[in-house]
matplotlib code that plots the C-alpha trace (Angstrom):
import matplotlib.pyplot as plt

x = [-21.8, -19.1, -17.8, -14.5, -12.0, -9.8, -7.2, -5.3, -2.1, -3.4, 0.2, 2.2, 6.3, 5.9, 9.0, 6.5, 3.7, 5.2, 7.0, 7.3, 5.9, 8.6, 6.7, 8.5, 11.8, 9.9, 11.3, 14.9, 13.2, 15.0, 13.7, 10.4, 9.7, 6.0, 5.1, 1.6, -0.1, -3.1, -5.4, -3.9, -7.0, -6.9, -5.3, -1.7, 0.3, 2.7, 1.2, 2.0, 2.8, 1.8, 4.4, 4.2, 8.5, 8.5, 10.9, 13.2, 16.6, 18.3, 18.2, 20.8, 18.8, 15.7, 13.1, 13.1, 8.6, 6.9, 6.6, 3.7, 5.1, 3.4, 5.9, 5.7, 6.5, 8.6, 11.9, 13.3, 14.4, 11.3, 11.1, 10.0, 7.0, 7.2, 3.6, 2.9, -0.7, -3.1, -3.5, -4.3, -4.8, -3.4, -1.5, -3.3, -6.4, -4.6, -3.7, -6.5, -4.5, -0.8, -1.7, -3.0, -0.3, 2.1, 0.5, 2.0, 5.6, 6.2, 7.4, 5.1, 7.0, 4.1, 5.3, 3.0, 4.7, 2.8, -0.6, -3.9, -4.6, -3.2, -4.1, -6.1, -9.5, -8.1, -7.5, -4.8, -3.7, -2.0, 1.9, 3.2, 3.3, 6.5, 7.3, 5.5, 7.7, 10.7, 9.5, 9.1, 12.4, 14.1, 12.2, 13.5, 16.7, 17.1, 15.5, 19.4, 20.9, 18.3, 15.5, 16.9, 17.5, 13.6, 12.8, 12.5, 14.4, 15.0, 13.2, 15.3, 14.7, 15.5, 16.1, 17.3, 13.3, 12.2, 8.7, 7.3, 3.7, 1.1, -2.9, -4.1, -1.6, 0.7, 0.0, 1.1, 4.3, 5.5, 5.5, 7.4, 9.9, 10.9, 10.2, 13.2, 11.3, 12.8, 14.9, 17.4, 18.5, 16.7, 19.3, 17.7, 16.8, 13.2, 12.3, 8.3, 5.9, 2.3, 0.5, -3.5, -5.9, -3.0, -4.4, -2.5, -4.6, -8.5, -8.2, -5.7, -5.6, -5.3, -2.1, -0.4, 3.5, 5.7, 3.3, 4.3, 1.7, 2.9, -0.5, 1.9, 1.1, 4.0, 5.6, 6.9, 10.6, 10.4, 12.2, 10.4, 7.2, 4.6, 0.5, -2.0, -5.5, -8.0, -11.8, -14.9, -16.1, -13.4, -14.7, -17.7, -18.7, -20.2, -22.4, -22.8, -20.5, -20.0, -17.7, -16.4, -14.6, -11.9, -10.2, -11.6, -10.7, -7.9, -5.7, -6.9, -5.5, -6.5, -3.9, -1.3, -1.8, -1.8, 1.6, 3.4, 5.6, 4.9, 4.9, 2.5, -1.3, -4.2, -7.4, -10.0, -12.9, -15.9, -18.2, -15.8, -14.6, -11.4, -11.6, -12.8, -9.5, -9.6, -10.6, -13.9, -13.5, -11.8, -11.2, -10.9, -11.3, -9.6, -11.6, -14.9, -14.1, -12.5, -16.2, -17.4, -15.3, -15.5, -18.1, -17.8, -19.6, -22.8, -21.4, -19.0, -15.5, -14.2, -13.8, -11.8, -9.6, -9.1, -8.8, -6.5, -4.0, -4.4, -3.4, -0.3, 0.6, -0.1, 2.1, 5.1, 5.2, 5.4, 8.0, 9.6, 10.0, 8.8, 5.7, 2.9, 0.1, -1.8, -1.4, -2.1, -4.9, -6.3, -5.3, -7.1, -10.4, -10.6, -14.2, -11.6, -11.4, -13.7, -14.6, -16.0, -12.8, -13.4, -14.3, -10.8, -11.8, -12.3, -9.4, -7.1, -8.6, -7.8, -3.9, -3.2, -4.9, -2.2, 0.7]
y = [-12.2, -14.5, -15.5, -14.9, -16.2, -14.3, -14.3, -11.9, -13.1, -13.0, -14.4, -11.3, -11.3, -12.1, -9.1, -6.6, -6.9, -6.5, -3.2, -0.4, 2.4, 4.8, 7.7, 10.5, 9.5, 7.7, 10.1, 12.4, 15.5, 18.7, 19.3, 18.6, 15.6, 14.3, 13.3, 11.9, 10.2, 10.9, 7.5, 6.0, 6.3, 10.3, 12.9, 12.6, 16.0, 16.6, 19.0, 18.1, 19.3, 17.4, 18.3, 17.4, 16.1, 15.8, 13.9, 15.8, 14.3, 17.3, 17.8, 16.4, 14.2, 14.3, 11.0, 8.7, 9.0, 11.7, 11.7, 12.9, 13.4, 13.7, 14.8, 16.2, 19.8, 19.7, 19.5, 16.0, 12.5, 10.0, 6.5, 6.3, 4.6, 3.8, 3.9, 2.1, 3.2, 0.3, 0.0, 2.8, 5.4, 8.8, 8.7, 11.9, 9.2, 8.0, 11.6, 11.3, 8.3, 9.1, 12.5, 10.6, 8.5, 11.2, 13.0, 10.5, 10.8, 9.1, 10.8, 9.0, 8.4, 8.0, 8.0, 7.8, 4.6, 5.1, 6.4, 4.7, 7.5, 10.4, 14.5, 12.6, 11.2, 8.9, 5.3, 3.5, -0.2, -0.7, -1.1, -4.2, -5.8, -7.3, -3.2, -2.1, -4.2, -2.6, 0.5, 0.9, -0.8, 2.1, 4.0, 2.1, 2.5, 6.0, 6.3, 6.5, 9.0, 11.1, 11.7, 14.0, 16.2, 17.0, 17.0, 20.8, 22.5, 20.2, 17.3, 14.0, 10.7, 8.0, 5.3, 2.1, 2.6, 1.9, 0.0, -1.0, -0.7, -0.8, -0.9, -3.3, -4.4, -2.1, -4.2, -7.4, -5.4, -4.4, -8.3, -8.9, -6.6, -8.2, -11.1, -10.8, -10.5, -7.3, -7.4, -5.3, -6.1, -4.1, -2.5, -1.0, -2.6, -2.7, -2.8, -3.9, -4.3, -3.4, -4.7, -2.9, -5.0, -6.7, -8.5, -10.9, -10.9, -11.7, -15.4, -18.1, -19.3, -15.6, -13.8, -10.9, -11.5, -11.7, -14.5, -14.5, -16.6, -20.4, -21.4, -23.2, -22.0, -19.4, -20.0, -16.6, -16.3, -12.8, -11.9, -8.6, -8.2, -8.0, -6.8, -7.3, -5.1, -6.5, -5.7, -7.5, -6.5, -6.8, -10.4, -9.1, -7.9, -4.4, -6.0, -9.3, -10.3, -6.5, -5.7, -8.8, -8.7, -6.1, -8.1, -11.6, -15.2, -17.0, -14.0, -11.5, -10.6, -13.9, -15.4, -13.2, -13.7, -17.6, -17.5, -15.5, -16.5, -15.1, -13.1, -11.6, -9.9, -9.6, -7.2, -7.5, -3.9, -6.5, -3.8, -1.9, -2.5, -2.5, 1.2, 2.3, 3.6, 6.5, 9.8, 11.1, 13.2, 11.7, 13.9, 12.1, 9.3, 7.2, 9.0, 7.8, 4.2, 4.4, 4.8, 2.7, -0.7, -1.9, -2.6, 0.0, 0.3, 3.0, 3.8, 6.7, 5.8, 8.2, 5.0, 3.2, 5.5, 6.2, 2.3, 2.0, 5.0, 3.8, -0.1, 1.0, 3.4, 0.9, -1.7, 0.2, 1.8, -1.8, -3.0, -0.1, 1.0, -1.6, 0.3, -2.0, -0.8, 0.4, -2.4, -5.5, -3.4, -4.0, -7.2, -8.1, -5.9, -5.4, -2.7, -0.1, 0.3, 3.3, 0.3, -3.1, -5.7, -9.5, -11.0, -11.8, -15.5, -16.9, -15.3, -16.9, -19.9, -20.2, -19.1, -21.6, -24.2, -23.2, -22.5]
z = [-1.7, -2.0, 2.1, 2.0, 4.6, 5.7, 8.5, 10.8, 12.3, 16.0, 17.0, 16.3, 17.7, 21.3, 21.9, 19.7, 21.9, 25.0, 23.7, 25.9, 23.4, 21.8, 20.2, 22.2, 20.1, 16.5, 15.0, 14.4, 14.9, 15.3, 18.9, 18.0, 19.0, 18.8, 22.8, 22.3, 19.3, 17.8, 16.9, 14.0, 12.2, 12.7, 11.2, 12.7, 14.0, 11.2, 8.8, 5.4, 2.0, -1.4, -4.1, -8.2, -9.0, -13.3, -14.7, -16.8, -18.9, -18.6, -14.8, -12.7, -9.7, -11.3, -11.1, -14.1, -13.6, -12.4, -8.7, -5.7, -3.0, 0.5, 3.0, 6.3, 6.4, 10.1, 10.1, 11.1, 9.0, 8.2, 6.7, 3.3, 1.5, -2.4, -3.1, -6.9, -8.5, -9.5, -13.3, -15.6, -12.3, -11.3, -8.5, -7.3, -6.8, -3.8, -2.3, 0.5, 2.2, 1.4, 3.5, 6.2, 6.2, 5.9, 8.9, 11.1, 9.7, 6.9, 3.4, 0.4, -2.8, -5.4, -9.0, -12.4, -13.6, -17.0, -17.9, -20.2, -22.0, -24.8, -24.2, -21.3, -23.1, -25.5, -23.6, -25.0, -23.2, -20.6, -20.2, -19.9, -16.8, -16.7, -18.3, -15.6, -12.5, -14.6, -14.7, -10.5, -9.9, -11.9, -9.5, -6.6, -7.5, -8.1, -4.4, -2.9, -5.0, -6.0, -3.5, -1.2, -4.3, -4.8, -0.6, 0.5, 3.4, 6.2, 5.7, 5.3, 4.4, 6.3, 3.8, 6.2, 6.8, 3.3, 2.7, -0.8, -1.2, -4.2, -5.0, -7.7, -9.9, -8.3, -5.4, -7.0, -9.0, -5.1, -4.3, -7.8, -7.3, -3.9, -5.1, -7.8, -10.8, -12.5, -15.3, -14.2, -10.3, -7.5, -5.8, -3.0, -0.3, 1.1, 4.6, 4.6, 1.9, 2.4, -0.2, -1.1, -2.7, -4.7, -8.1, -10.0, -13.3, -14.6, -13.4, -12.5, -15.9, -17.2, -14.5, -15.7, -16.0, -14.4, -12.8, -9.1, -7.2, -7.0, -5.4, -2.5, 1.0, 1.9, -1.1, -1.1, -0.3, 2.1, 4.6, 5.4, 7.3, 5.0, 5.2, 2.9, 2.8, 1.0, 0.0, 1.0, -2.3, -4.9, -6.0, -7.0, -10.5, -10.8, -14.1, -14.8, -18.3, -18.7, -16.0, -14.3, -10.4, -10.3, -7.7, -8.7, -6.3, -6.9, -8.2, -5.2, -1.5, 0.0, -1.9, -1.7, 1.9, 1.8, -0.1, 2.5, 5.2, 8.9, 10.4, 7.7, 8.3, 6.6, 7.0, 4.8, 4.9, 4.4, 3.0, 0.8, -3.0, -4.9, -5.9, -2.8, -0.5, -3.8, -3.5, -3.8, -6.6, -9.7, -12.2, -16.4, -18.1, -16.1, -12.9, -14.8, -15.0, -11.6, -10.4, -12.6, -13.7, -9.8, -7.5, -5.0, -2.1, -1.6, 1.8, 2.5, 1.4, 4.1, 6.7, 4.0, 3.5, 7.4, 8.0, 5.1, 5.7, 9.7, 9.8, 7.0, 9.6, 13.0, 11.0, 10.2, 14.0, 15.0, 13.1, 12.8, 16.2, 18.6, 19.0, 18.1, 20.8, 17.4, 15.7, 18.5, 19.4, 15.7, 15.6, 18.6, 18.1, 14.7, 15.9, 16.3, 12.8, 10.5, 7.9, 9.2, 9.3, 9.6, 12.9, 14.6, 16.6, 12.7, 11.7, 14.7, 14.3, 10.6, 11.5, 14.7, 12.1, 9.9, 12.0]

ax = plt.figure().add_subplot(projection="3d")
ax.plot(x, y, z, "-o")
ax.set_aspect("equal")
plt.show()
């Protein structure tokens, strides 16, 4: 196994950690406020609803993809998370972790940007993925005006809390779009960016476009927070020659990481693989190669999802809302965590080497 290093910013914002925590008000309930939190990497108290959106032309409001959303079902106004799939999956993959994530209040915006196969079992190529960075700002942008049409009853969104997120390439499309590379001008405006696994391409002499890694330390001009989750086992190939790294060095979260500005993070589940933050049971084509393509790991993925849905939902309390006992506590004892993080003294040694 390739030895990866890997850093987590030990030095968060000195006004973060000493934070009184806010949970009582996190959220614009309708006198029903949350007063105690369950562990990040638990179930959260919201009990939540997912929800199929299809596009449709003829329907005023309606999404230019189709959209999953999972939403809280409590009346109140919650910050949003566009959520873009990794290449050729189903956004249902992810639904495991956008429900975890949505237990804690958060509303997950997950649309099918495009999908690799016709009447489901014949593959067909990929989009694109310049196409593809187009495709999710359309998405973006529709965000203002036409979200609240498809949320049910009393549930708002609270879009001056707006993070972009992806898996994959979806991860590396989120970075693009911030970073400015859409055709058309990105007209809503993000808040955080939480980037899973993000992949660049097959090498560094074979990126995807639009090509956004400079290979510069913190070359990345963002002036959002930003996290990056990364797999221990993404820069491995499942077969020798037949199925190379899913998530191979040099195009892969470690340098996504080097390339951004603080205050940025980075975890890395050492025992996990690219594919493994999906759900257990994936149904298709696409849900065969899912299993397959990647080297996954032959433990439960269960932790990985848990450690995934948790640090996105430790990070956004911090910034968010001042509240970063969740995430400091990470940061500083990365044990906490369901999956196996990387040691935190080699990871703060690596940043105040670099800071």
């Amino acid at each position: 196994m390739v030895k990866l290093q890997i850093t987590l910013l030990a030095i968060l914002l000195a006004s973060l950690s000493e934070a009184k925590p806010v949970l009582p008000t996190l959220l614009e309930t309708n006198n029903q406020a949350v007063t105690k939190a369950p562990g990040v990497f638990e179930t959260g108290y919201f009990p939540t609803e997912l929800n199929n959106v299809k596009e449709s032309e003829l329907a005023p409001g309606s999404p230019p993809k189709p959209l999953l959303l999972a939403r809280p079902t409590v009346a109140g106004k919650y910050p949003v998370i566009l959520f873009i799939h990794g290449t050729c999956l189903l956004n249902s993959f992810y639904s495991d972790v956008l429900v975890h994530v949505a237990s804690h209040g958060f509303i997950v915006v997950a649309p099918q940007i495009y999908t690799c196969t016709v009447f489901g079992a014949i593959p067909v190529i990929p989009i694109d993925g310049q196409k593809e960075v187009d495709l999710s700002t359309e998405v973006a942008n529709w965000l203002p005006s036409g979200l609240k049409s498809v949320l049910k009853g009393s549930v708002q969104a609270n879009l001056d809390k707006l993070v972009i997120s992806g898996h994959s390439r979806g991860g590396k499309t989120a970075f693009a779009m911030q970073l400015g590379y859409s055709t058309d001008a990105l007209t809503t405006k993000f808040s955080a960016l939480v980037g899973l696994d993000p992949v660049a391409g097959t090498s560094k002499e074979s990126r995807t476009d639009p090509k956004v890694l400079t290979y510069i330390p913190h070359s990345f001009n963002l002036s959002i927070p930003v996290s990056v989750i990364g797999t221990g086992l993404g820069s491995q190939p499942s077969c020798w020659l037949v199925c190379p790294a899913c998530a191979p060095d040099e195009v892969n979260h470690a340098e996504f990481y080097n390339e951004c500005r603080p205050p940025a993070s980075h975890f890395v589940a050492t025992d996990y693989g690219h594919m493994d933050m999906l759900n257990d049971d994936l149904s298709g084509l696409m849900g065969i190669m899912a299993k397959s393509m990647c080297k996954n790991s032959n433990k439960p993925k269960d932790p990985m999802r848990k450690t995934v849905g948790g640090i996105i939902v430790a990070f956004l309390k911090a910034y968010f809302y001042g509240n970063s006992r969740d995430y400091n506590t990470i940061l500083q004892d990365p044990s906490v965590s369901p999956a196996t993080l990387y040691p935190v003294e080699s990871m703060k040694a690596k940043y105040l080497a670099q800071a």
